[in-house]
C-alpha positions as CSV (number, residue, x, y, z in Angstrom):
1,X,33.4,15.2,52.0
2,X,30.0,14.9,53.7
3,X,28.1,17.0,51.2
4,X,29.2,14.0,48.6
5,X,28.4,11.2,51.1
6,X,25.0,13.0,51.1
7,X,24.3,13.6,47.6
8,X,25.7,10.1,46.6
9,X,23.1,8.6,49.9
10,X,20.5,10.9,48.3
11,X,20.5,9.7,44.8
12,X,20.8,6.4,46.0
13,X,17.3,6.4,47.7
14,X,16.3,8.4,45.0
15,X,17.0,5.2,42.8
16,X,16.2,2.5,44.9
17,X,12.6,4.6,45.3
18,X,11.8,5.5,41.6
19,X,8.8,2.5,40.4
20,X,10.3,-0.1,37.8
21,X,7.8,-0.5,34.8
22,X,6.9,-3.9,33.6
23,X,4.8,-4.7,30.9
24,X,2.3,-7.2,31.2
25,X,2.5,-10.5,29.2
26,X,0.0,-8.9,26.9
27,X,1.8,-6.3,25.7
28,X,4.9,-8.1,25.8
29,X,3.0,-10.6,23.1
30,X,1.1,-7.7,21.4
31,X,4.9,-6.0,20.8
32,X,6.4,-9.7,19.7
33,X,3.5,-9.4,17.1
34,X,3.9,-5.9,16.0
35,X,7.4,-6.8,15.4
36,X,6.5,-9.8,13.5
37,X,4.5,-8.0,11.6
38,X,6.7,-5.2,10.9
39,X,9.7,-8.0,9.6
40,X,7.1,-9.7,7.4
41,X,6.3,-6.4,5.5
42,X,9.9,-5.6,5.1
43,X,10.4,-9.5,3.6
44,X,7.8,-9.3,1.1
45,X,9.3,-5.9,0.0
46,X,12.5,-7.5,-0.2
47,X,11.3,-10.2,-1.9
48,X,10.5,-8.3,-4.9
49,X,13.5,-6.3,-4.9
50,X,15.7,-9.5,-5.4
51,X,14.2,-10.1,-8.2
52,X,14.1,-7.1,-10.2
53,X,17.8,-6.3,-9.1
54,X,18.5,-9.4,-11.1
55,X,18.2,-6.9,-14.1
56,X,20.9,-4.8,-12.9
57,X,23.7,-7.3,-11.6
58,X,26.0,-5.3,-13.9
59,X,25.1,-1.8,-13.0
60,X,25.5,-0.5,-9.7
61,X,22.6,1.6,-8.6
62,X,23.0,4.8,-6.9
63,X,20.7,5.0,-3.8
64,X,18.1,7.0,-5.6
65,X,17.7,4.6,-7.8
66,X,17.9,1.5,-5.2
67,X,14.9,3.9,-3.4
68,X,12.8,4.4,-6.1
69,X,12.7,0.3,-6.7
70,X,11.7,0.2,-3.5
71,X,8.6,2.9,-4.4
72,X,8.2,0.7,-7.8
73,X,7.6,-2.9,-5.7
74,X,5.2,-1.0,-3.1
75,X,3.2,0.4,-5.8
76,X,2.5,-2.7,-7.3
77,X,1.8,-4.5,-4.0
78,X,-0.8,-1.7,-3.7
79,X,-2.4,-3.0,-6.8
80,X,-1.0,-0.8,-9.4
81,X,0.3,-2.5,-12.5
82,X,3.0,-1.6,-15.1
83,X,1.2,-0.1,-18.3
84,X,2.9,-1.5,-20.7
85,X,2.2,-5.2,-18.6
86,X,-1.7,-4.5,-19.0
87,X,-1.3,-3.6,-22.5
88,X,0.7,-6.6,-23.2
89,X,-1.7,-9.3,-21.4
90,X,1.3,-10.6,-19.4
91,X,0.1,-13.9,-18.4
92,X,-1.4,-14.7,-15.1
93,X,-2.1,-11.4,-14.1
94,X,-5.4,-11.4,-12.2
95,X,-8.6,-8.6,-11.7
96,X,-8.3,-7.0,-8.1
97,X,-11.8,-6.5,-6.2
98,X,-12.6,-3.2,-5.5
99,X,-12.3,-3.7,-1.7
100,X,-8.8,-5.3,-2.5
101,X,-5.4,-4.0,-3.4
102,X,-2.6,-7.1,-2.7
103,X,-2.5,-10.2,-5.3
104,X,0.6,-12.1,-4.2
105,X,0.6,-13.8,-8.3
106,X,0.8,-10.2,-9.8
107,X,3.6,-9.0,-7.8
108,X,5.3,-12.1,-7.9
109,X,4.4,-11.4,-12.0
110,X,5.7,-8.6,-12.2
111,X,8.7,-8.2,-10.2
112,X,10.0,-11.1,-12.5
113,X,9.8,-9.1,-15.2
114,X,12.3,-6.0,-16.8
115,X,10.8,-3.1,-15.4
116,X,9.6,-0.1,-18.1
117,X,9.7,2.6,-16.3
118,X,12.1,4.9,-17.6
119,X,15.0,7.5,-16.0
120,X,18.0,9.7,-16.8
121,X,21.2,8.2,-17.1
122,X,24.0,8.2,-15.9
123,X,22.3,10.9,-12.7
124,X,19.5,8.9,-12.2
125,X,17.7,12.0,-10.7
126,X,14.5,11.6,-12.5
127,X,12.1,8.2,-12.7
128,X,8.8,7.9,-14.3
129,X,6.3,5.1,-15.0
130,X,2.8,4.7,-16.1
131,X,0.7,2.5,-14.1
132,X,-2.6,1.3,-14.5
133,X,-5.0,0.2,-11.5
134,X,-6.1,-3.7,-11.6
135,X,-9.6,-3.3,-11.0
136,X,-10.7,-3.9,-14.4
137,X,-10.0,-6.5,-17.7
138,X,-10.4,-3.8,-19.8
139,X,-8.3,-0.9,-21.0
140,X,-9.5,2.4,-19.0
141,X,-8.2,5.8,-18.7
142,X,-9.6,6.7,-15.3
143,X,-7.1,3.4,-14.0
144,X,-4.5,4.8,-15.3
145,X,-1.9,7.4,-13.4
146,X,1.7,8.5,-13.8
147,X,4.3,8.2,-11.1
148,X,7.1,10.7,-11.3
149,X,10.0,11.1,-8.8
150,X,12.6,13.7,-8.6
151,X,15.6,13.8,-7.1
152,X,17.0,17.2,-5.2
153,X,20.0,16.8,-2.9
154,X,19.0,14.4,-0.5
155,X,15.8,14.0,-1.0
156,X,13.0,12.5,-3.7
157,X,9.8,14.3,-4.5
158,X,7.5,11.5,-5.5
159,X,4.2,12.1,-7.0
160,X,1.5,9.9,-8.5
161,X,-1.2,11.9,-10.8
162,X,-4.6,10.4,-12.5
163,X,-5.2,10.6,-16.1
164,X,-6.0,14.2,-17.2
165,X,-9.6,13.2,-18.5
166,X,-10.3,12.3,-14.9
167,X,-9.7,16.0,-13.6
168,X,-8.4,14.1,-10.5
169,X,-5.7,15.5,-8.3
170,X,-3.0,13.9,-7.7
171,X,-0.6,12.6,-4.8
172,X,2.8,14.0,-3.3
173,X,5.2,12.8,-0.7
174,X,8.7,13.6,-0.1
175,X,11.1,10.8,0.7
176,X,15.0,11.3,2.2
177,X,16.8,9.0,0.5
178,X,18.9,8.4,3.5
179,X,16.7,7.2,5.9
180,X,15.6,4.0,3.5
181,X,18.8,2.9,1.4
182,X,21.7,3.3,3.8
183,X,24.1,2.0,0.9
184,X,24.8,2.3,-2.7
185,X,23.6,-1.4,-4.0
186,X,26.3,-3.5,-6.3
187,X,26.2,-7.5,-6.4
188,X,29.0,-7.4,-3.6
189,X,26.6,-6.0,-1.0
190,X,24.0,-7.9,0.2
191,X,20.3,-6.7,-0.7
192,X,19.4,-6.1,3.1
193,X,22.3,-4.4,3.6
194,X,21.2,-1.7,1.4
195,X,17.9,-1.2,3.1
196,X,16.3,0.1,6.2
197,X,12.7,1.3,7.5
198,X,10.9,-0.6,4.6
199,X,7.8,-1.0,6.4
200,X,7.8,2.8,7.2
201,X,8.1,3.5,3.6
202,X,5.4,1.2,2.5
203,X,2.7,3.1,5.3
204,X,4.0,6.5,4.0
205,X,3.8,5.6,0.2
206,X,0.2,3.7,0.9
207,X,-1.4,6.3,2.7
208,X,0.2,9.7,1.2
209,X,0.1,8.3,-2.4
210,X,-1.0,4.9,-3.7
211,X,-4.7,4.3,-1.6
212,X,-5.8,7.9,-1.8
213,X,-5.6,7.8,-5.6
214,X,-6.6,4.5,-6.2
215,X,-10.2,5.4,-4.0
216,X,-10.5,8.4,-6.4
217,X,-10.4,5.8,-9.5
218,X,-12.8,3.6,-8.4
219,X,-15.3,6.2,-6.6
220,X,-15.0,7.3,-10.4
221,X,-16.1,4.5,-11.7
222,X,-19.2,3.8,-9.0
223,X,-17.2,0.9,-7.3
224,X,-16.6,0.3,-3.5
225,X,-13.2,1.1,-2.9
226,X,-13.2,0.8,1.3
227,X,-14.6,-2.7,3.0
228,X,-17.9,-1.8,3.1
229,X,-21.5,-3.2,2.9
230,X,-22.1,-1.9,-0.8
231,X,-18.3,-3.4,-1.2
232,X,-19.3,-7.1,-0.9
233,X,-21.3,-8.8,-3.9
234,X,-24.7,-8.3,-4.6
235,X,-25.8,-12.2,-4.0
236,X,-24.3,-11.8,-0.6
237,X,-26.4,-8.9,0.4
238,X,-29.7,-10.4,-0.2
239,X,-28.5,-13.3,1.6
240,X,-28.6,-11.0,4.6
241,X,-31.8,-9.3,3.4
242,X,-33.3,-12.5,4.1
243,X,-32.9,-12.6,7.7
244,X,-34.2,-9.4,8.3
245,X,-38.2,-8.5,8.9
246,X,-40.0,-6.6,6.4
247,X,-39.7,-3.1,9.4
248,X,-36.0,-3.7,9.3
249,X,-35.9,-4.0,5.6
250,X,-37.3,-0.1,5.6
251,X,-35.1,1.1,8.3
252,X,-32.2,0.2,6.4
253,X,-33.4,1.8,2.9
254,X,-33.1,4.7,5.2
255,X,-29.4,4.5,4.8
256,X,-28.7,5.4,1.3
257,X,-30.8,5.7,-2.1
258,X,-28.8,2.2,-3.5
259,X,-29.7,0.3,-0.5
260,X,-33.4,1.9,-0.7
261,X,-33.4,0.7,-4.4
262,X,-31.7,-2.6,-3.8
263,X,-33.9,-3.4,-1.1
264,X,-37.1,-2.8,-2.8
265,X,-35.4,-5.0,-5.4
266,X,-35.1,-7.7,-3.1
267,X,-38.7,-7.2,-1.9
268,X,-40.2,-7.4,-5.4
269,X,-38.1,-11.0,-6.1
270,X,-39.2,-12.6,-2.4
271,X,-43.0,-11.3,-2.8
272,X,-43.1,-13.4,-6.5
273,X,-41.2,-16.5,-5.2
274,X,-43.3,-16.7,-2.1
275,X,-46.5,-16.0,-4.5
């Protein structure tokens, strides 16, 4: 009996002596904000997947299929667009700059429209579409990839891979089907009932598939994939050129040969407007 009263007296000065953590108001806002953040990624995602699962209101999907949607609508937010939408000059779609991958007007575009990628029925274990990377008006094959995914028990092996010509690699990831679509969808079941971790799914996909392939594109085709100085236009550079002395201009040629040749560029134009 008094080997319990001291244990219990023990563990209760134990407790009453352990520090209580409180976080500050800072990181109570900077949490509020993640949080925010994370529930407007998973909206706009959503978004899109209302409307294309308007085109199967009288097919249930299994949750394969419901998942791969979900890969189909982040794609496009990355910047990558339908094939057979390019081809077709679907109206309104808009040039991305190189530095740029989300266009609110083409996702909007083309998650209002029957998607074309294609997929074994009635198993739905195998999904394929060829996508073509808005960074250009014209027709090119180094934009253009194909995204397969496979379906093996529980999981789907997706994979994004350049146009041959390129001699690019391509891009895996493995998704559990599980951990994103919780439910088979039917027009009983609500969308977000169907879906969880969507903003999870949209880091995974951009950084393990979409963004690495779509900096191999444009690197190919001399363009400034990453928010960079060479990334931002021409006229804008020689506006800062301007503010910088003639010694600073040469220290900063240093950096690379297109700066060295832009800024003698610049140099040339200044000395025959000042002359």
């Amino acid at each position: 009996m008094k080997l319990s009263c001291i244990l219990s007296l023990g563990l209760h000065c134990v407790l009453l002596a352990a520090p209580t953590t409180r976080l500050s108001e800072t990181q109570q806002s900077a949490i509020m904000e993640g949080n925010e953040e994370d529930n407007s990624i998973e909206r706009s995602i959503l978004d899109g997947l209302n409307q294309l699962h308007k085109f199967f209101i009288n097919k249930p999907l299994s949750q394969a299929h419901c998942l791969f949607l979900a890969v189909y609508v982040i794609g496009i937010q990355v910047g990558f667009i339908p094939q057979n939408f390019f081809l077709n000059r679907l109206m309104g779609l808009t040039q991305l700059e190189s530095w740029s991958t989300f266009k609110k007007s083409n996702v909007e575009i083309c998650c209002n429209q029957a998607p074309t990628y294609e997929y074994d029925s009635p198993h739905e274990t195998f999904f394929t579409e060829n996508f073509i990377t808005a960074a250009s008006v014209e027709e090119d094959d180094i934009l253009k990839s194909k995204l397969v995914a496979l379906v093996t028990g529980d999981f789907m092996m997706v994979t994004l891979s350049p146009h041959p010509s390129t001699q690019s690699l391509g891009r895996s990831t493995c998704l559990s089907i599980g951990r994103y679509v919780i439910k088979y969808s039917d027009s009983e079941i609500p969308l977000e009932s169907c879906y969880q971790k969507l903003n999870q799914l949209q880091m995974q996909l951009r950084n393990e598939l979409f963004v690495p392939v779509r900096i191999s594109q444009l690197t190919l085709l001399d363009a400034s994939p990453l928010p960079s100085f060479m990334g931002i236009p021409r006229e804008l550079r020689f506006e800062v050129y301007k503010y910088l002395k003639s010694t600073d201009l040469k220290k900063l040629a240093w950096v690379n040969k297109a700066i060295q040749m832009e800024t003698k560029l610049f140099s040339t134009k200044n000395n025959s407007l000042t002359n």
